[in-house]
VOKE-614125 format. One record per residue (C-alpha): residue number from 1; residue in one letter; x, y, z. Coordinates in pm, whole numbers. Example, Ala and Ser with C-alpha at 12.3 -4.5 7.8 and 13.67 -1.06 7.14 Angstrom:
BEGIN
(site 1; "A"; (1230; -450; 780));
(site 2; "S"; (1367; -106; 714));
END
This chain:
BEGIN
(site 1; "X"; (-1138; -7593; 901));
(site 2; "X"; (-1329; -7316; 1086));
(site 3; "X"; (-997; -7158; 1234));
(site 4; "X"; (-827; -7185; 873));
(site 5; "X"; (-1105; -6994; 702));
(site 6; "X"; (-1072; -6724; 988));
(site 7; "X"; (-717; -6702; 939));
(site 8; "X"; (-741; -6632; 602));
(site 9; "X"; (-1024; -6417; 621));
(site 10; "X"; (-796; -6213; 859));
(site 11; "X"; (-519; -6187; 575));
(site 12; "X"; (-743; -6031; 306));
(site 13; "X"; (-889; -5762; 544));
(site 14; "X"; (-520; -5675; 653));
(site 15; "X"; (-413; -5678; 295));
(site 16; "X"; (-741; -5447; 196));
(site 17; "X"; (-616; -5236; 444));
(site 18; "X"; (-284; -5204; 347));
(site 19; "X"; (-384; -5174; -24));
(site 20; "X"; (-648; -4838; 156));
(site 21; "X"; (-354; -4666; 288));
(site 22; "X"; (-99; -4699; -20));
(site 23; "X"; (-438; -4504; -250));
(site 24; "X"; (-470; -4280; 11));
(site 25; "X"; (-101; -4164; 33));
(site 26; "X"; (-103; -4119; -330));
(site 27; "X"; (-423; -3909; -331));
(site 28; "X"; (-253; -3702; -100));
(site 29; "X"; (52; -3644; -232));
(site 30; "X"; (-114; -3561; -568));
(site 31; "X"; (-310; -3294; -442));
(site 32; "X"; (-52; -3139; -226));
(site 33; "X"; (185; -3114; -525));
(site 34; "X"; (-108; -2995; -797));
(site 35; "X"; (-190; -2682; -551));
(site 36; "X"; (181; -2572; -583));
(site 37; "X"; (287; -2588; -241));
(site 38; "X"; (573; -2818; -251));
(site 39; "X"; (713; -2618; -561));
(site 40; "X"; (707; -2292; -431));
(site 41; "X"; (1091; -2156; -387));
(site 42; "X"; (1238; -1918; -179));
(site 43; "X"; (1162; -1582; -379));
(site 44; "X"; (800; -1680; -411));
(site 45; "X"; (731; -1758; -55));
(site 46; "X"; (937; -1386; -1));
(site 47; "X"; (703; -1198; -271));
(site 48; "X"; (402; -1342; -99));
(site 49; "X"; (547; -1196; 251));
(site 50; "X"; (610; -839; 149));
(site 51; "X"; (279; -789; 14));
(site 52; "X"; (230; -754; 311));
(site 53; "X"; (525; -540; 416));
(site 54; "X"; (351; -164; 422));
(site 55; "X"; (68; -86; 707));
(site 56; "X"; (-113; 202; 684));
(site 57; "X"; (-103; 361; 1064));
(site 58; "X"; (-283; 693; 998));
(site 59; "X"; (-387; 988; 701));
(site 60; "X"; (-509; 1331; 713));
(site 61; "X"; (-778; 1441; 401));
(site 62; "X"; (-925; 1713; 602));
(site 63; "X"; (-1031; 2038; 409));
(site 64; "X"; (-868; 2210; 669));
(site 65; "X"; (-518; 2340; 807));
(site 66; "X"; (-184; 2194; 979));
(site 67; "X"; (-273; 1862; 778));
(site 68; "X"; (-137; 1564; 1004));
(site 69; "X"; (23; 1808; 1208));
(site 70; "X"; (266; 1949; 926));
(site 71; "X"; (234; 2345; 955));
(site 72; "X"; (171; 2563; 632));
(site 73; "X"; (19; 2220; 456));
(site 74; "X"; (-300; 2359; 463));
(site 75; "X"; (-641; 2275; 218));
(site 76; "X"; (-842; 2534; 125));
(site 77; "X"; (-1195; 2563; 309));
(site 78; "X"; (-1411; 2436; 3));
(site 79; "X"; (-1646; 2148; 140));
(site 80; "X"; (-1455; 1917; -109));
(site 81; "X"; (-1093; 1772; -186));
(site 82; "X"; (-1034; 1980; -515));
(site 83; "X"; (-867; 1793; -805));
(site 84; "X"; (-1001; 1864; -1167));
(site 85; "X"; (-1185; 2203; -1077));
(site 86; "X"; (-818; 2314; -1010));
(site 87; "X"; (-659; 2205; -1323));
(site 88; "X"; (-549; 2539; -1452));
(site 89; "X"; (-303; 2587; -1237));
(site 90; "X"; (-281; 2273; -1039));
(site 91; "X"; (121; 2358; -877));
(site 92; "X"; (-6; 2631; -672));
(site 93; "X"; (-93; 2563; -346));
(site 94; "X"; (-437; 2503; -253));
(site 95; "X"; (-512; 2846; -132));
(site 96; "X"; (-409; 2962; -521));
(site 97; "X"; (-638; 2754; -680));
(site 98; "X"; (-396; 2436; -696));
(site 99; "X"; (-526; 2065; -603));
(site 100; "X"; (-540; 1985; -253));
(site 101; "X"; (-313; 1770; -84));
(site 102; "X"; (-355; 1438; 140));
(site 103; "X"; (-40; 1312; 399));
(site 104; "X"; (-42; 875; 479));
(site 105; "X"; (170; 805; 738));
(site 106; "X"; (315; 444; 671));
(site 107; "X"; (557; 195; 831));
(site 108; "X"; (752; -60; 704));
(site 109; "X"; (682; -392; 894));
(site 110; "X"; (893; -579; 666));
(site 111; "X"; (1268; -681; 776));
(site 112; "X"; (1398; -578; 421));
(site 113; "X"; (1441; -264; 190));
(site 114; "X"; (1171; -122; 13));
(site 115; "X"; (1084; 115; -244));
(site 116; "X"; (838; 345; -263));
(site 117; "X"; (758; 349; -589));
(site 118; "X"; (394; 466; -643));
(site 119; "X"; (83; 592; -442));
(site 120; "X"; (-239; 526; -670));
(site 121; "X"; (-538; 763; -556));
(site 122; "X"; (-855; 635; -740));
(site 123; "X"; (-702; 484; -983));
(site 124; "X"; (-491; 770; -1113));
(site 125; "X"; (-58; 707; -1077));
(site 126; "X"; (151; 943; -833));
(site 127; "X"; (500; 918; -805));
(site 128; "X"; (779; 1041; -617));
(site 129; "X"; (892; 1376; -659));
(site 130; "X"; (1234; 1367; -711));
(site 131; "X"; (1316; 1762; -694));
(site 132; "X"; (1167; 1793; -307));
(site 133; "X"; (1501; 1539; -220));
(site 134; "X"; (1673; 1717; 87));
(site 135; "X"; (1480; 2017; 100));
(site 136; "X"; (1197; 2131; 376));
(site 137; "X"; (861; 2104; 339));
(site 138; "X"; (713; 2489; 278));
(site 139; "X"; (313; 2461; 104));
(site 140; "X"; (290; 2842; 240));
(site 141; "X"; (337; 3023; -121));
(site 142; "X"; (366; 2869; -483));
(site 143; "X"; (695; 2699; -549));
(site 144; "X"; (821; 2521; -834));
(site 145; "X"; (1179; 2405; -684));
(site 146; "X"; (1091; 2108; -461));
(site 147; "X"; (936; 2275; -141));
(site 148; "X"; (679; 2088; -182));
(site 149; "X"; (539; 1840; -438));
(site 150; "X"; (402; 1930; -787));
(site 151; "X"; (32; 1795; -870));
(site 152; "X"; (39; 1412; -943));
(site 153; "X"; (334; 1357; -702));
(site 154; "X"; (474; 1318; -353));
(site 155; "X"; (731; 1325; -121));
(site 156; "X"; (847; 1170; 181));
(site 157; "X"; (937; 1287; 510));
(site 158; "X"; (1027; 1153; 817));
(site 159; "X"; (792; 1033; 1105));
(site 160; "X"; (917; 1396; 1247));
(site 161; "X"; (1065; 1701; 1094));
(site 162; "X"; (978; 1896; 786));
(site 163; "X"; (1285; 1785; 575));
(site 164; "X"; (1181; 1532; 268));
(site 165; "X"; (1356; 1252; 203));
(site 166; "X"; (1668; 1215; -45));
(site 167; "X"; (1535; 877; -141));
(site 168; "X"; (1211; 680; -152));
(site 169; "X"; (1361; 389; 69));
(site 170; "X"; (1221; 245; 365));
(site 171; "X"; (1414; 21; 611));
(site 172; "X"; (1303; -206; 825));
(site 173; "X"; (997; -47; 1039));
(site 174; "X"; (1059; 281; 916));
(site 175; "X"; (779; 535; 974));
(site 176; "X"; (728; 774; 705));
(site 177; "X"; (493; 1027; 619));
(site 178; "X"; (388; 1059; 277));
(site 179; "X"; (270; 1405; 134));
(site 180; "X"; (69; 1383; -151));
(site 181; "X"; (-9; 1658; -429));
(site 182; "X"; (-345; 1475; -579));
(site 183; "X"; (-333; 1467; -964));
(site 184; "X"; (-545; 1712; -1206));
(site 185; "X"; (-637; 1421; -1368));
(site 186; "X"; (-850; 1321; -1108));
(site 187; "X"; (-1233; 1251; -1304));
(site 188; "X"; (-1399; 1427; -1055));
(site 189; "X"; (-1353; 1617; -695));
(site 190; "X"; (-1366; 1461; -385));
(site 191; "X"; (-1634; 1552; -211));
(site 192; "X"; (-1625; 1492; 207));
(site 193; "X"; (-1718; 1165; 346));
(site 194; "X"; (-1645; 942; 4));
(site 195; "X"; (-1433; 664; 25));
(site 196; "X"; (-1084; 699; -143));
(site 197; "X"; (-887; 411; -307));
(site 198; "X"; (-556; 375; -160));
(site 199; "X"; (-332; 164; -343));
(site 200; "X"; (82; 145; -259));
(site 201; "X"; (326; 8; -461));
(site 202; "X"; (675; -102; -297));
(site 203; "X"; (810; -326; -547));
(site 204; "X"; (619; -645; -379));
(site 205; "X"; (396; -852; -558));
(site 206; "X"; (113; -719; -453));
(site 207; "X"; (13; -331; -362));
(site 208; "X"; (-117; -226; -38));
(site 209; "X"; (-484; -152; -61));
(site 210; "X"; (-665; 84; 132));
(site 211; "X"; (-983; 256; 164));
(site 212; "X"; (-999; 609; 352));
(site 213; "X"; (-1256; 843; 362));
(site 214; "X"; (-1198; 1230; 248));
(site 215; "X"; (-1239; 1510; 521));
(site 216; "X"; (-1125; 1277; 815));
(site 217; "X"; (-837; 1228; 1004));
(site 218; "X"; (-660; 897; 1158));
END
């Protein structure tokens, strides 16, 4: 009698085990599906990668000359990054009373094609200047043909030479440079030492964030 009661005492624990497991699976697989990550497809899991596609490798937002080593992109000597206190005649080049300029130099880490599509500064929109396409980069005297951006714009050049890009493609781990002409509608000036807002739109699902600091280079 003793061994039959231990016997079947021995069947109820291994079905109470059994009947542990089974509950536990299903927790499992309920919470695995209800956080989305057995139903994420291909072009999902590929958005979530290229958010992470452009790295930031360096910037110039000196008030000074030869900005990131590109001669005649010079800032004017004014203890600040001028925006709206040049708004009357923003397109001239710092040195006329136009807003200043700040270069990014960028890389593609992704392995596809991307766009450049944006560069927000603080919040305020810049986008590619498509008239500075093919032509070299000359901030030495006003110009209005594509020598060099116009205010609330940029263009792109190459990790070396002066000429700007034809398009605002990068390939896989392309290093660009990427002038910037900052926006008259900037609220306020940038004085030295503030933190600037960096934020760069490629088409992914995300921008690339950044914070920089004015009068420094990197």
């Amino acid at each position: 009698m003793m061994k039959s009661r231990r016997a079947i005492s021995e069947i109820f624990a291994t079905l109470m085990l059994l009947g542990i497991t089974a509950i536990g699976s299903v927790m499992l697989a309920s919470l695995v599906q209800g956080s989305g990550i057995s139903s994420q497809d291909s072009n999902t899991q590929r958005n979530n990668v290229a958010s992470y596609a452009i790295r930031l490798i360096g910037y110039d937002t000196r008030d000074s000359n030869d900005l990131l080593g590109i001669t005649t992109l010079d800032n004017k000597f004014d203890q600040r990054i001028c925006t709206i206190a040049c708004n009357i005649t923003p397109n001239n080049t710092p040195q006329n009373s136009g807003t200043e300029f700040v270069v990014l130099q960028i890389q593609n880490t992704s392995p596809d094609l991307v766009y450049l599509e944006g560069v927000q500064i603080n919040n305020v929109l810049h986008t590619w200047d498509t008239s500075t396409g093919g032509r070299s980069l000359d901030a030495s005297a006003n110009d209005f043909t594509g020598k060099y951006p116009q205010n609330g714009k940029f263009s792109i050049l190459s990790a070396s030479g002066l000429v700007q890009k034809n398009d605002n493609t990068l390939s896989e781990d392309e290093q660009v440079r990427v002038v910037v002409k900052l926006s008259k509608d900037l609220s306020t000036d940038v004085s030295l030492t503030k933190p600037i807002l960096i934020q760069i739109d490629f088409g992914g699902a995300r921008t690339s964030d950044h914070v920089i600091l004015s009068g420094e280079i990197r």
